[in-house]
C-alpha positions, 0 to 999 in steps of 0.5 A, spaced: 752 298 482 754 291 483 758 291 489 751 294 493 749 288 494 744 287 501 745 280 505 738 278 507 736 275 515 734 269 511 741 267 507 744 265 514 747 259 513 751 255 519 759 255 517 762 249 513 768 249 517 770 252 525 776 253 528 777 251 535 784 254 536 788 260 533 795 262 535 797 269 533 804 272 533 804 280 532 811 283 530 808 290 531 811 296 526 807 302 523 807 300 516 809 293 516 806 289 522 807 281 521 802 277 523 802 269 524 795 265 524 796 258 527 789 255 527 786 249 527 779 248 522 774 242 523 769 240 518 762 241 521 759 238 515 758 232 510 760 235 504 766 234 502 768 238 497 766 246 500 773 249 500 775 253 506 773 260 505 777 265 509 774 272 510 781 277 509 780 285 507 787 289 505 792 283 507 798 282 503 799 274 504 807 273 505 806 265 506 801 260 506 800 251 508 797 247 511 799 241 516 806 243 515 805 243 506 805 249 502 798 250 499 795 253 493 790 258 494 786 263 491 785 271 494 780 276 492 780 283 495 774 280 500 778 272 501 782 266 500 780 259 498 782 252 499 780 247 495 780 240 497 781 240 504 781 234 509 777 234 516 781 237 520 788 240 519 792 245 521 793 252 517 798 257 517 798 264 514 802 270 515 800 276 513 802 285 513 798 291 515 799 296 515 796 300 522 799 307 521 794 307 514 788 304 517 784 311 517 777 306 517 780 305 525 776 297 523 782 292 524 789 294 528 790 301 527 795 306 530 793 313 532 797 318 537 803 312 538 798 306 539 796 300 537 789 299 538 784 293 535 776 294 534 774 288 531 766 288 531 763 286 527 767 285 522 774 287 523 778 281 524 778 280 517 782 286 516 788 282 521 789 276 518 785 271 514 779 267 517 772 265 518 769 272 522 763 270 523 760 270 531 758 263 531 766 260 530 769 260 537 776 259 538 781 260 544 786 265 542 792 264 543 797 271 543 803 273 542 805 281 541 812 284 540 813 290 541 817 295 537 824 297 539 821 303 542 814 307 545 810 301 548 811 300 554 804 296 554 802 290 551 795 287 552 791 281 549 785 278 551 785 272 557 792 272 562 798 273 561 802 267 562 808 270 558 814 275 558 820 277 555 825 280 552 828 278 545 832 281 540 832 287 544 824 287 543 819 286 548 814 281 548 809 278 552 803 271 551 796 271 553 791 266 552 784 266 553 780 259 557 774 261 554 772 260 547 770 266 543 768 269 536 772 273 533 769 280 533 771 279 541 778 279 540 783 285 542 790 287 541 793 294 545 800 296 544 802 303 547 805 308 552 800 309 559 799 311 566 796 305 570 791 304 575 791 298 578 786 295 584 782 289 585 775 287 587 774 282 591 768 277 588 762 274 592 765 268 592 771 270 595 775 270 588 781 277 587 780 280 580 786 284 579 784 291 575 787 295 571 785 302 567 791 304 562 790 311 561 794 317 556 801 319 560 799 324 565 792 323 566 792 318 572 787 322 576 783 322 570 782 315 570 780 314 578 773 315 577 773 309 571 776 304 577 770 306 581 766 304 576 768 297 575 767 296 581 761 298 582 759 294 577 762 288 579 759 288 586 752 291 582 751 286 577 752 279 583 746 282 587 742 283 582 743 278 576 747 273 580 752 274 575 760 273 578 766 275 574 771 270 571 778 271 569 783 274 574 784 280 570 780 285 567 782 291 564 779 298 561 783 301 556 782 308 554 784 311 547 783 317 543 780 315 536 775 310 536 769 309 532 764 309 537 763 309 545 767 303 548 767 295 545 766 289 552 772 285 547 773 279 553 777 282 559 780 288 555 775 293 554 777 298 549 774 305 550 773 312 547 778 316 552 771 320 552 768 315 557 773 313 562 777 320 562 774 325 567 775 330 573 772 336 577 776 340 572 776 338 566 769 334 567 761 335 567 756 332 571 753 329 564 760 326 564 760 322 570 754 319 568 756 318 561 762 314 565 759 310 570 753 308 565 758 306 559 763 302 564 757 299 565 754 297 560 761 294 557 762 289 563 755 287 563 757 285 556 762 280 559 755 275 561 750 278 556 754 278 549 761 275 551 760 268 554 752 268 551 754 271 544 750 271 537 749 267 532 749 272 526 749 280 526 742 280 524 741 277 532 745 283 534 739 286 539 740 280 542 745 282 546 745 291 546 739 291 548 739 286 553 745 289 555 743 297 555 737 294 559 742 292 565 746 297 564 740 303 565 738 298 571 744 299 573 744 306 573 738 306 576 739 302 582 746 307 583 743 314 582 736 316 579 732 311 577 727 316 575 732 321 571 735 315 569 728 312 565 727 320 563 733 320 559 732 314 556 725 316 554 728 321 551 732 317 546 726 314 544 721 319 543 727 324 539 731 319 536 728 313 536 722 315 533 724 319 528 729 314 525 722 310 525 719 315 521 724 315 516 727 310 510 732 306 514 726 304 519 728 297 521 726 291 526 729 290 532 730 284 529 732 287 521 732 282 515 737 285 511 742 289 511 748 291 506 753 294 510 754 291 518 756 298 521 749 301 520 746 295 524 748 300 530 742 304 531 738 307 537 732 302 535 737 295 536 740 299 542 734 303 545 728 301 542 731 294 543 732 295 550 725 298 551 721 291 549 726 288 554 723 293 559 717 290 557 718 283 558 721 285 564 713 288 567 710 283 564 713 277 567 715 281 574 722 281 576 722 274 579 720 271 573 724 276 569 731 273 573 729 266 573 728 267 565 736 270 565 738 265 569 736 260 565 737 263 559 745 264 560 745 256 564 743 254 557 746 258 552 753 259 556 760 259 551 754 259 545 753 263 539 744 263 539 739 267 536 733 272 540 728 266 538 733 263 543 733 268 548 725 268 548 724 260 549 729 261 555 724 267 558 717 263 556 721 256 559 723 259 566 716 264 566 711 259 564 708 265 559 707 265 552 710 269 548 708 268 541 705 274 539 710 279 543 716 277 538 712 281 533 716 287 537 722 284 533 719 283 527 715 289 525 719 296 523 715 303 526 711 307 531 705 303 534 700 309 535 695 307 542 688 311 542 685 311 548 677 313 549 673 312 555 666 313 557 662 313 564 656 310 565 652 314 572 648 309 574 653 303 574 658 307 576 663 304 571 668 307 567 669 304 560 676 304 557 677 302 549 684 302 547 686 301 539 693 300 536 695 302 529 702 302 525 703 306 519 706 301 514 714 303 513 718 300 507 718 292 505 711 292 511 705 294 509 700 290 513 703 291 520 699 285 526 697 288 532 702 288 537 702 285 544 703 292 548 703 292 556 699 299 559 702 300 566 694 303 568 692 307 574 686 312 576 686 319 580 680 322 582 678 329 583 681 329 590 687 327 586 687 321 589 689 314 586 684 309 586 685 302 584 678 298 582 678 291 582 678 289 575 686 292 575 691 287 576 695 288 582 701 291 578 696 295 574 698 292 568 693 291 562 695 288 556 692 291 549 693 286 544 688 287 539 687 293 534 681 294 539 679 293 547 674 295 552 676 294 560 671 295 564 672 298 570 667 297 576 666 301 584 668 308 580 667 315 582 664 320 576 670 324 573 676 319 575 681 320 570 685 314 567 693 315 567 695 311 562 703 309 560 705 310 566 713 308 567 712 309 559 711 302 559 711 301 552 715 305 546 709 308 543 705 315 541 699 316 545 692 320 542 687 320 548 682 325 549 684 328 556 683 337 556 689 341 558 685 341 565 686 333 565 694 334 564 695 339 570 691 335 574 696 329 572 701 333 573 700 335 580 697 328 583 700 323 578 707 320 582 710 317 576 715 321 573 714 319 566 706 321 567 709 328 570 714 329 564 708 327 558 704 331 562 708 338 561 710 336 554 703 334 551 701 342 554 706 344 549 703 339 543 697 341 545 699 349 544 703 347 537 697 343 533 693 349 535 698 355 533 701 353 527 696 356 522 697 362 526 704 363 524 704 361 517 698 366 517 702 372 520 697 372 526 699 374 533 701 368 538 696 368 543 700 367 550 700 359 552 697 361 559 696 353 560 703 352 560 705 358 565 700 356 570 703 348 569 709 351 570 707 355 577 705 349 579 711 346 580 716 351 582 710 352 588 709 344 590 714 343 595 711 335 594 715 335 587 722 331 589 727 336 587 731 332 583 725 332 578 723 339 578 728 341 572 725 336 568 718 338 569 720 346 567 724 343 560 721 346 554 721 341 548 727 341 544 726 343 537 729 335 535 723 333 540 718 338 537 718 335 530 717 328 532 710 331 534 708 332 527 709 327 522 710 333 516 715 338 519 714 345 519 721 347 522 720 355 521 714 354 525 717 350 530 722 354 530 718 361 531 713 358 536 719 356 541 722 362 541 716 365 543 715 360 548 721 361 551 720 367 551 713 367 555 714 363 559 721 366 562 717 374 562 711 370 566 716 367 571 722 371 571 720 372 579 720 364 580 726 363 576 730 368 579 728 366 587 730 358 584 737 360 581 739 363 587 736 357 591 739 352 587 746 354 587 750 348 590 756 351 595 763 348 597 767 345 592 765 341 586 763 334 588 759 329 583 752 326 586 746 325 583 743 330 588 747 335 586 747 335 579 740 335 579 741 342 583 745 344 578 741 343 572 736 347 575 741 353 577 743 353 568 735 353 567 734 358 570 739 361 568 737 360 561 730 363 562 732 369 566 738 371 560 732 370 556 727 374 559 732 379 560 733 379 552 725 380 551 726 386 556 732 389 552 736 389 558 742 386 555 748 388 560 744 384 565 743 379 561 751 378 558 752 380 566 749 374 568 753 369 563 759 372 564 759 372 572 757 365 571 762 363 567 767 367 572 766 365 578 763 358 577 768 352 580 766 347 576 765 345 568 757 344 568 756 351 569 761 355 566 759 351 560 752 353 560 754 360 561 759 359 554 753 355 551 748 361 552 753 367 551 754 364 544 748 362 541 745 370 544 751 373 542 752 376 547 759 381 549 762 377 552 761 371 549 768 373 545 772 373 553 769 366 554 770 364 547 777 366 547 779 364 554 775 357 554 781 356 548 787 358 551 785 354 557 783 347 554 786 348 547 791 342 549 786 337 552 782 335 546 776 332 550 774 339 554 775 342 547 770 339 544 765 344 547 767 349 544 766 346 538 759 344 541 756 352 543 758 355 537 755 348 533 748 348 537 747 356 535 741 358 532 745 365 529 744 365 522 752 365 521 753 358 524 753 354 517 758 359 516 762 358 523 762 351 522 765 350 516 771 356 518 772 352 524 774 346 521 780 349 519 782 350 527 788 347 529 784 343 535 779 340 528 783 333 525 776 330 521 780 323 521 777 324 529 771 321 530 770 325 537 773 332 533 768 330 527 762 328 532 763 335 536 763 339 531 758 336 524 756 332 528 753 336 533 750 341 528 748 335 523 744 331 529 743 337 535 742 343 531 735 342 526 736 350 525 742 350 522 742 344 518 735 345 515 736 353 513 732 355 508 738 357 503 741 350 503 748 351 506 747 346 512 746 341 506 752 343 502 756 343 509 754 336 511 755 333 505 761 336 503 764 333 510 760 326 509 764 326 502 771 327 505 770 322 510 767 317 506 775 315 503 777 316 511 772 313 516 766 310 512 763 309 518 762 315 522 760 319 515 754 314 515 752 316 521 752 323 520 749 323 514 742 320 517 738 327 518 737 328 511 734 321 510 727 323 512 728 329 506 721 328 504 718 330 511 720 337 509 717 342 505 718 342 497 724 347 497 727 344 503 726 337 500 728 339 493 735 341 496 736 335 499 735 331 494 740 334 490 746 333 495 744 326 496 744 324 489 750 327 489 753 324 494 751 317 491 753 319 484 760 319 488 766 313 484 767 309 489 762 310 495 762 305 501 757 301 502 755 304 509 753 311 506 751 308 499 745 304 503 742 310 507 743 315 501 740 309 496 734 308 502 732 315 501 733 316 494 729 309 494 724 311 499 
């Protein structure tokens, strides 16, 4: 197990050489692309005797020299070595890859007739030798020649300033004025249809602006133009941040690791977040599109001119970045959908990844393979301690400290210590025990207790902070946590006493505090967390009573949210005995009544409504609980829904006829959130007919649904719910939904996804069989992540069923991914880490395909270090 080696946040050490300027030169050929490399290197410190080290990976070297000699080096399987090299010199290498072989899809890799790269974090090493490490920035210089035939587009980084014709063979020249670290390069060579526009930037400068996109899907890639350059526009007046080139493209591929890369001025996308249309697209699409596309230019000041240091800096630019991008969101559409869907992610996801053995700071310290840096607790949790020093200093403050911090650091590679100087230099704050939000893994849990004292008139608050210890963090220092406070009277009222900051913001920064608050009404109730201020679970010692009255009054969406869901909590602590006891679940009445509240307050904005009647997934349900019970969960659910659906059948009835959207299909926020109103009501009177053994009605439902919809969003909720409640005409749907999209991969997608995300017994079955589909190509990580992916992260029921078959599945297909795509096998694999959650069956079969697993010859680092972390635990 030699080769399983971590490397450590603390073994950082700066480079002994940078380059300053590379020329590259691409002959591009399947199975044997030339690439030439003329760089030059400079030494940075006083040791003359460091040899140069280059970074390469499945490289054949054909030719090497330095200033213009022939030169002796040394080549491993990981690098190339040169002793005894001056200060500065030139060096030229040419290499061979091979694109077409390149299933890792880390490097140049060809997929479907084009060539395409992705370098972060570190794929360049799988081009050419060189120092890839972030803190080395160059100016590139490309030159890319096509083959004879099927790429008509060749695209690099920075302005074209060349193009030609040799030798029968395209070719055009880039060159970037910007320096740049490797893992920001970009090559993409293929057959596209182009949409061109410009944007016009406040300073009077044209941007020209191009998305290429797969031939015959022009219209599909219209939306993704509307974005950037709604981004662009967005992100000068609130950032004061101006674009800086003459060019930008986004391009879009089919096979692609992860979601999109900010590569400077060539944004590379998965097909999945630029592709869209009224007929092949969901409402969930077009956000997903708008939010990516976002992100990815708003890398180009966050990430791009500012970049990091080393990888363990990494949150330094996701989460700043996934901050502006769920801002953007916001201030475009809903902020407050945009900041429940993020909650979401925190409070599922997030925090089971905390209560599990690859629990890691935002900040890690050690990590063996870079590819499981990319994680909703850097990203998410991340962008949430962004959030929270966005509330502590306000947003003036808070622009300040941007502004500062990108004057200072601009066409550098720096450090979050970096970031969080610039913030306390611009904003005056100290910010000294705030980083411990990057240093320490886990979930703070805040109680809240508060007592009131009649003859004063005051009401005491005590707020204590723990968290549990995780690996390598035993003792965990109290947290600097901001606490967005208001008060409701009994009216419903708010009031603000005047020991509460104008901003309501108190700070608790103890393991325990006590703010008095004076001039207060008896039975006032404090509402705490509002806007979820900070990434923790909350115990508190309100009733049902003080929940619906928050749920009424409160006019944070966040605190309405919580509201409705702690009345789920509340009756699951209570009901869980019961079922394991065989008794009768008692009726959840609370619940029922919180729910009639909403669907009669006319007050209540309708785009939250739909929100506040969700039921908690069965994945939300178990981060209530740190040892999981899903059998229970599972039981108690069903039962839920199903009362809930009987009790309010009349009100889901009137809400689906009310909230159909008519004329033809047309994206807006408003709009979407009707339809997911119309989709859950739906879903509870299918249910409620079900209980009531009215099947034809319920498969009738369905079926017209899917029939007679003009749009996507609500044929799919009607495949989803005929599939997973089995009903007749689930086999129509099925069957026509495949004969109508079985040539468009990305709507495809979804028939995968409704017969992955069933809790039918025979879904573990279903999966397998359907990964012999035609449609199915598991070197596709969209194919891999619609199908597995889905039941291995969506579907807890199916993965987790009591005779081990969901286990066997996912670790079948995690081994044969492992030799294929290393890194999409290691994100699949992360539901069974946390085994020791589980039951002892549960956790005994888990064990027994892990150890499997890591007992496999020749296991990548990427599975390896999360099946090791487990096993380890």
């Amino acid at each position: 197990m030699s080769n399983y080696k971590a490397k450590k946040r603390l073994d950082y050490k700066a480079p002994d050489f940078t380059a300053t300027n590379i020329e590259l030169e691409f002959i591009l050929a399947d199975e044997r692309t030339e690439v030439i490399a003329v760089t030059r290197y400079q030494r940075l410190t006083d040791d003359r005797k460091a040899p140069l080290v280059l970074d390469g990976e499945d490289l054949e070297l054909v030719e090497i020299s330095l200033n213009g000699a022939p030169c002796d080096c040394t080549c491993d399987k990981k690098s190339l070595t040169i002793e005894n090299v001056p200060d500065d010199f030139e060096l030229f290498t040419k290499v061979i890859i091979s694109p077409a072989s390149n299933t890792q899809l880390m490097g140049l890799y060809k997929t479907d007739g084009v060539f395409s790269t992705q370098c972060e974090p570190e794929g360049f090493r799988r081009i050419t030798y060189f120092i890839d490490r972030p803190d080395v920035l160059a100016k590139y210089k490309v030159k890319i020649v096509a083959p004879e035939y099927g790429c008509g587009i060749l695209l690099s980084n920075g302005n074209l300033i060349e193009r030609g014709v040799k030798d029968n063979r395209q070719y055009c020249v880039y060159e970037d004025p910007f320096p740049k670290p490797s893992y920001l390069f970009a090559l993409v060579a293929g057959s596209f249809d182009v949409i061109e526009d410009s944007f016009t930037t406040k300073s009077g400068r044209k941007v020209s602006l191009f998305v290429y996109v797969d031939r015959g899907t022009y219209e599909r890639g219209l939306y993704a133009m509307e974005c950037i350059k709604q981004a662009m526009k967005w992100d000068e007046e609130r950032f004061n941040l101006e674009y800086d080139l003459d060019i930008f493209n986004v391009v879009a591929v089919d096979f692609f690791n992860q979601g999109a890369m900010e590569n400077k001025s060539l944004n590379i996308f998965n097909s999945a977040f630029v592709l869209v249309s009224d007929k092949t697209g969901t409402d969930t699409n077009y956000f997903n599109i708008q939010s990516v596309i976002g992100h990815e230019y708003f890398h180009n000041w966050t990430g791009d001119r500012v970049t990091l240091r080393d990888w363990f800096q990494l949150s330094l630019k996701e989460s700043l970045t996934v901050f502006r991008d769920q801002e953007f969101s916001s201030d475009v559409g809903s902020r407050a959908l945009t900041r429940l869907g993020a909650i979401d992610v925190i409070r599922g996801p997030q925090f089971a990844e905390d209560a599990s053995p690859m629990a890691h700071p935002v900040r890690p310290e050690s990590v063996m393979e870079m590819n499981n840096f990319y994680t909703v607790t850097i990203y998410d949790k991340g962008s949430e301690v962004i959030r929270m020093i966005h509330t502590i200093l306000g947003e003036d403050l808070f622009q300040k400290g941007i502004a500062k911090y990108i004057s200072t650091y601009d066409g550098m590679a720096v450090t979050i210590e970096d970031f969080l100087g610039a913030m306390e230099s611009a904003s005056g704050y100290d910010l000294t025990q705030f980083r411990r939000w990057y240093t320490q893994a886990g979930t703070p849990t805040i109680t809240s207790k508060w007592s009131y004292d009649e003859t004063k008139r005051t009401l005491s608050l005590t707020l204590s902070q723990e968290t549990l210890p995780t690996k390598d963090q035993e003792v965990k220092e109290p947290f600097f946590i901001p606490i967005r406070t208001s008060f409701l009277n009994v009216e419903g009222d708010y009031v603000h006493p005047k020991e509460l900051s104008e901003d309501g913001v108190l700070i608790l920064k103890e393991k325990e505090q006590t703010f008095v608050f004076s001039d207060i009404d008896a039975n006032t109730l404090p509402v705490l967390l509002e806007d979820f201020s900070a990434p923790v679970k909350h115990v508190s010692m309100y009733t049902q009573n003080d929940y619906k009255h928050m749920l009424s009054y409160s006019k944070d969406a966040f605190i309405k949210k919580d509201s409705a869901e702690s009345l789920f909590k509340q009756y699951l602590q209570d009901n869980i005995a019961v079922v394991n006891n065989g008794g009768e679940l008692p009726e959840p009445t609370d619940i029922i009544e919180a729910f009639n509240l909403v669907i009669e307050d006319k007050n209540i904005e309708e785009l939250l409504i739909c929100e506040l009647l969700k039921i908690p997934s069965i994945q939300n349900m178990m981060e209530m609980f740190q040892q999981i019970d899903i059998d229970a969960l599972h039981t108690l659910h069903t039962h839920l829904e199903k009362s809930i659906a009987l009790a309010l059948k009349d009100s889901f009835e009137k809400l689906y006829v009310d909230s159909k959207v008519g004329g033809a299909y047309k994206y807006n926020i408003k709009d979407a959130s009707k339809r997911a109103l119309h989709n859950l009501a739906l879903n509870m009177l299918v249910t409620a007919n079900i209980a009531l053994n009215d099947f034809d009605k319920a498969n009738e439902l369905c079926q017209t649904q899917y029939t007679k919809s003009n749009n996507l969003t609500e044929q799919l909720a009607a495949m989803k719910l005929s599939v997973h409640n089995e009903l007749p005409c689930s086999t129509y749907i099925l069957n026509d939904f495949e004969n109508k999209f079985d040539g468009d991969p990305l709507v495809f997608d979804n028939y995968f996804r409704a017969q992955a995300t069933s809790y039918s017994e025979d879904t573990v079955f279903k999966v397998r069989k359907l990964m012999s589909h035609k449609c199915f190509d598991i070197s596709n990580p969209n194919r891999v992540r619609a199908l597995v992916g889905t039941m291995a992260l969506q579907n807890p029921i199916a993965l987790h069923k009591i005779d081990g078959t969901g286990y066997l599945l996912l670790s079948d297909v995690v081994l044969k991914l492992d030799s294929i795509n290393p890194h999409v096998a290691a994100r699949i694999i992360s539901p069974l880490l946390s085994y020791k959650r589980f039951d002892e069956k549960r956790q005994s079969l888990i064990l027994e395909v892990l150890q499997k697993i890591k007992n496999t010859p020749n296991l990548s680092n990427s599975v390896y270090e999360k099946v090791n972390a487990a096993l380890g635990d």
